[in-house]
N, C-alpha and C positions, 0 to 999 in steps of 0.2 A: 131888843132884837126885833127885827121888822119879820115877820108873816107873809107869804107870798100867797095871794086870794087863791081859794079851793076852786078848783075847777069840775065841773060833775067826770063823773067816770065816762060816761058814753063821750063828752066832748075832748076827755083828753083822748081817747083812745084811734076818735075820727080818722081816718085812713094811714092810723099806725100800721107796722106791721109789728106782729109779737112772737119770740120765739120763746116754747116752754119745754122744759126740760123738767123728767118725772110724773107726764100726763098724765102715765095707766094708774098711776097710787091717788091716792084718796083724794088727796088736795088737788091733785090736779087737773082729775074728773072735774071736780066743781069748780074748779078756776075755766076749765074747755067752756063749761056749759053758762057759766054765768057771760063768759065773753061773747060768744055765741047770743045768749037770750039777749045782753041788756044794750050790745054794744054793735047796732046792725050797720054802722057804719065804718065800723075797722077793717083794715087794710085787711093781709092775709096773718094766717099764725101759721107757725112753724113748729110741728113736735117733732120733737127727736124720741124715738123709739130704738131699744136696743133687744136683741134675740136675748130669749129667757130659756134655759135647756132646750127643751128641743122645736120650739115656736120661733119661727122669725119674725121680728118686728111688722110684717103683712096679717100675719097672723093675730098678732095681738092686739094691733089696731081694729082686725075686723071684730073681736070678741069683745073692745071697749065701745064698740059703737052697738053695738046689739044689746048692753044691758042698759037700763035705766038709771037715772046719778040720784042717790037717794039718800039723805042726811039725818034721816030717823033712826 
């Protein structure tokens, strides 16, 4: 079975665009932010956010960007 050579992360990523779904939960914080830290030349990302009781999707983007992504 032939292996197709690895390519580093930031260069597959290069003016991709990425769309992620389930941002504001765990994995997805850290998937924002490592795309974000390691991959400064990717295209745009795209989150899909959906209203949680009585928060609209504005809302809950602004509360995941004010805390810190922390895996401790």
């Amino acid at each position: 079975m032939k292996t197709e050579p690895k390519i580093p992360i930031p260069e597959f990523f290069k003016g991709r665009n990425v769309l992620i779904t389930g941002a504001s939960g765990f994995m997805g914080k850290i998937l924002v932010e490592k795309l974000l830290r390691c991959c400064p030349e990717i295209g745009k990302i795209y989150i899909i956010l959906r209203s949680r009781g009585d928060k609209s999707p504005k809302e809950r983007w602004d509360e995941m960007t004010k805390l810190p992504v922390s895996v401790s």
